[in-house]
C-alpha positions as a Python dict, from the first residue, in 0.01 Angstrom:
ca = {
    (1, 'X'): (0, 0, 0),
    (2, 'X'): (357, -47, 167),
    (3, 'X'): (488, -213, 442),
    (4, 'X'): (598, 132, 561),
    (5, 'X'): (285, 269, 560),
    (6, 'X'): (312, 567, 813),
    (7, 'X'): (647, 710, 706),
    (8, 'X'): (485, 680, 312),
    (9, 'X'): (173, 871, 454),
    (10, 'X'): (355, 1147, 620),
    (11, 'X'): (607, 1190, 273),
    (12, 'X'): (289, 1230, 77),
    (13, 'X'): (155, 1493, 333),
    (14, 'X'): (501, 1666, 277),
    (15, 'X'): (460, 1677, -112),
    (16, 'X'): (85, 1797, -110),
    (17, 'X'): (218, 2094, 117),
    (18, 'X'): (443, 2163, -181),
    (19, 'X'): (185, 2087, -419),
    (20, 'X'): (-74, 2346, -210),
    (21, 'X'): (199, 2621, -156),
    (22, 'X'): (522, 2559, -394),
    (23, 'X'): (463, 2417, -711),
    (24, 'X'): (224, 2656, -960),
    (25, 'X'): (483, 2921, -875),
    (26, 'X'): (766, 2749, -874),
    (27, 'X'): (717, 2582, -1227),
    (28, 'X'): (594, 2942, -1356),
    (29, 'X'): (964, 3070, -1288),
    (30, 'X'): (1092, 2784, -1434),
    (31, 'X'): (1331, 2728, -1140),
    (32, 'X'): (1571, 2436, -1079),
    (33, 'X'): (1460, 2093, -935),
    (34, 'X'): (1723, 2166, -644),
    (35, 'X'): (1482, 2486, -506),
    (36, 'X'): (1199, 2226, -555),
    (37, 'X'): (1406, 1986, -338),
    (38, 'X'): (1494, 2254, -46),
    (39, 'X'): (1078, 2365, 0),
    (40, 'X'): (999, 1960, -38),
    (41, 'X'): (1273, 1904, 240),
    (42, 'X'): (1130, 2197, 464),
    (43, 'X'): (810, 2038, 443),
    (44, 'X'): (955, 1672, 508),
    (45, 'X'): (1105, 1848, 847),
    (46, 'X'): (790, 1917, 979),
    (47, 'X'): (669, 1577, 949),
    (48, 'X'): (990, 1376, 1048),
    (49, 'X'): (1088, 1562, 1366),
    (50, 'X'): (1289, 1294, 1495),
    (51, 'X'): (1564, 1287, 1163),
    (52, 'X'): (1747, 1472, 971),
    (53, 'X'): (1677, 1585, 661),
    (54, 'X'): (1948, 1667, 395),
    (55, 'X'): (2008, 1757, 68),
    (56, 'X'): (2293, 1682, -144),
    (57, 'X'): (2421, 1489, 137),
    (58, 'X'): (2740, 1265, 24),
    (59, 'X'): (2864, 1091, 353),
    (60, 'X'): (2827, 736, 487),
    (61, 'X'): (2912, 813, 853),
    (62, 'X'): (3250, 977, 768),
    (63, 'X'): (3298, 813, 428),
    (64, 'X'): (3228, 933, 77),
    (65, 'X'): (2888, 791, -34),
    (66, 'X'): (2966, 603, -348),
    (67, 'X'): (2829, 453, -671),
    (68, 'X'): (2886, 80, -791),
    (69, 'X'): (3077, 239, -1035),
    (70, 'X'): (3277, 444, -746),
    (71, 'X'): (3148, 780, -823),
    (72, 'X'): (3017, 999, -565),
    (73, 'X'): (2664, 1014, -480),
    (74, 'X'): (2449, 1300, -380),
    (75, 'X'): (2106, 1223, -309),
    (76, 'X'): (1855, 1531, -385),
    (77, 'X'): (1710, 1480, -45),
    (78, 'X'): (1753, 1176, 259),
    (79, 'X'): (1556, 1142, 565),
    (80, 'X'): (1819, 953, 826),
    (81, 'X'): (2019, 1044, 1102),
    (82, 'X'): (2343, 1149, 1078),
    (83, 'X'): (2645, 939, 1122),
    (84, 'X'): (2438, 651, 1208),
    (85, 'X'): (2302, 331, 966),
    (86, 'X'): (1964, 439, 1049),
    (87, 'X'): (1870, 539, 678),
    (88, 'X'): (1507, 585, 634),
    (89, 'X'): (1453, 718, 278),
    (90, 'X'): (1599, 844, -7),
    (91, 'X'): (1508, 1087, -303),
    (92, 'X'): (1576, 1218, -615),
    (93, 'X'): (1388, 1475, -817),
    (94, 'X'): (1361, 1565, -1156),
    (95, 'X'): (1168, 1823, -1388),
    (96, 'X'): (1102, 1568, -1651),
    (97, 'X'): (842, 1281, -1675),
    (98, 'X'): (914, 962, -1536),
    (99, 'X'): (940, 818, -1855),
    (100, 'X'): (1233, 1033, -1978),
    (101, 'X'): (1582, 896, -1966),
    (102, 'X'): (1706, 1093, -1680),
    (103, 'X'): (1431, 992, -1499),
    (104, 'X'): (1493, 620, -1571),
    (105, 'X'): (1872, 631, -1495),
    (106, 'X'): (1767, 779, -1187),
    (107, 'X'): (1519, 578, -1085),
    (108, 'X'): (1775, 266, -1123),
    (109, 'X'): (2037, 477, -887),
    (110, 'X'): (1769, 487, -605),
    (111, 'X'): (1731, 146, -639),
    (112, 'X'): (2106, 35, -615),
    (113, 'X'): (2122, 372, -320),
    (114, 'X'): (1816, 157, -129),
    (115, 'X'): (2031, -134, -115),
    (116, 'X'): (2384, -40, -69),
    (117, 'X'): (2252, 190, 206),
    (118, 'X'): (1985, 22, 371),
    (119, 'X'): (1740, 295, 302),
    (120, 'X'): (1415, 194, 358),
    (121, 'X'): (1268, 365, 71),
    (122, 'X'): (1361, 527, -252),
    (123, 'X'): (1096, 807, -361),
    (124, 'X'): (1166, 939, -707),
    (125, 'X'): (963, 1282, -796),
    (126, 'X'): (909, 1310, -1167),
    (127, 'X'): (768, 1693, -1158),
    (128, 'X'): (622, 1852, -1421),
    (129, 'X'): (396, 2133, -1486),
    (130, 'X'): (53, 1939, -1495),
    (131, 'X'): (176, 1634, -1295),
    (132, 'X'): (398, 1507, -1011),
    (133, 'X'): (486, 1136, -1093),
    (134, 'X'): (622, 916, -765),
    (135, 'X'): (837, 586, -817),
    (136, 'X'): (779, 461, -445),
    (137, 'X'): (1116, 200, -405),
    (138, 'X'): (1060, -18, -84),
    (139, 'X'): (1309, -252, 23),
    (140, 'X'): (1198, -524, 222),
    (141, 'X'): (1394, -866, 347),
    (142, 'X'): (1405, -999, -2),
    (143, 'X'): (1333, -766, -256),
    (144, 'X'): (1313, -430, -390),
    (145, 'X'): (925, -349, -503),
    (146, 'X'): (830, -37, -725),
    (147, 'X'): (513, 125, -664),
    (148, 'X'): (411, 420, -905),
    (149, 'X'): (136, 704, -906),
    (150, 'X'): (49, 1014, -1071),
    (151, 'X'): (-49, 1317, -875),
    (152, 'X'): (-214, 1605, -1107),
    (153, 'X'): (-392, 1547, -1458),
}
């Protein structure tokens, strides 16, 4: 699969606890992607012990996490530890498919986040009512590689 198999393994684990004990409900009420992010984050806490795990978090150390364009950023949820360069992943999450636009435009933000940041990997969530779709975004020494799969029908 990835380079970063273990950390990949244990993020999976983290989004079929949300699948087994979140999701139905949650898409019933129709709530917004960030309450999907907070129980996807809880999960992620149990199986990264040794992080911290954040959402909407918009600092670089003390700086403003910033765009190319010089906007601010705030990821949906990062796995790193704080006020440090040790960035391990990055997410964003969206209730559309991962072929509509927002999902695209986000998709090309992780990937610009994974290298600015040094985040080993981007994870985009595409979640909708049927199906969860993943954009896995490793960085390695040369390259950024997309991986994709569909959890659900």
């Amino acid at each position: 699969m990835m380079s970063i198999k273990k950390e990949a393994i244990l993020i999976k684990c983290a989004i079929y606890n949300f699948i087994a004990n979140d999701w139905p409900e949650l898409m019933k009420l129709d709530v917004h992607e960030v309450t999907m992010a907070h129980r996807i984050g809880v999960y992620l806490e149990e199986k990264f012990r040794e992080y911290n795990i954040d959402l909407e978090y918009n600092r670089d150390k003390a700086n403003v996490k910033r765009n190319m364009n010089g906007s601010n950023v705030r990821p949906d949820i990062i796995i790193h530890k704080r006020n440090s360069d040790n960035n391990l992943c990055i997410f964003e999450i969206k209730k559309n498919s991962i072929d509509s636009k927002d999902a695209k435009n986000d998709i090309k933000k992780l990937k610009n986040e994974v290298k600015k940041y040094n985040y080993k990997l981007g994870v985009f969530l595409g979640i909708t009512a049927h199906r969860i779709n993943i954009c896995w975004i490793e960085r390695n020494s040369k390259e950024i590689i997309e991986f994709y799969e569909v959890i659900g029908s």
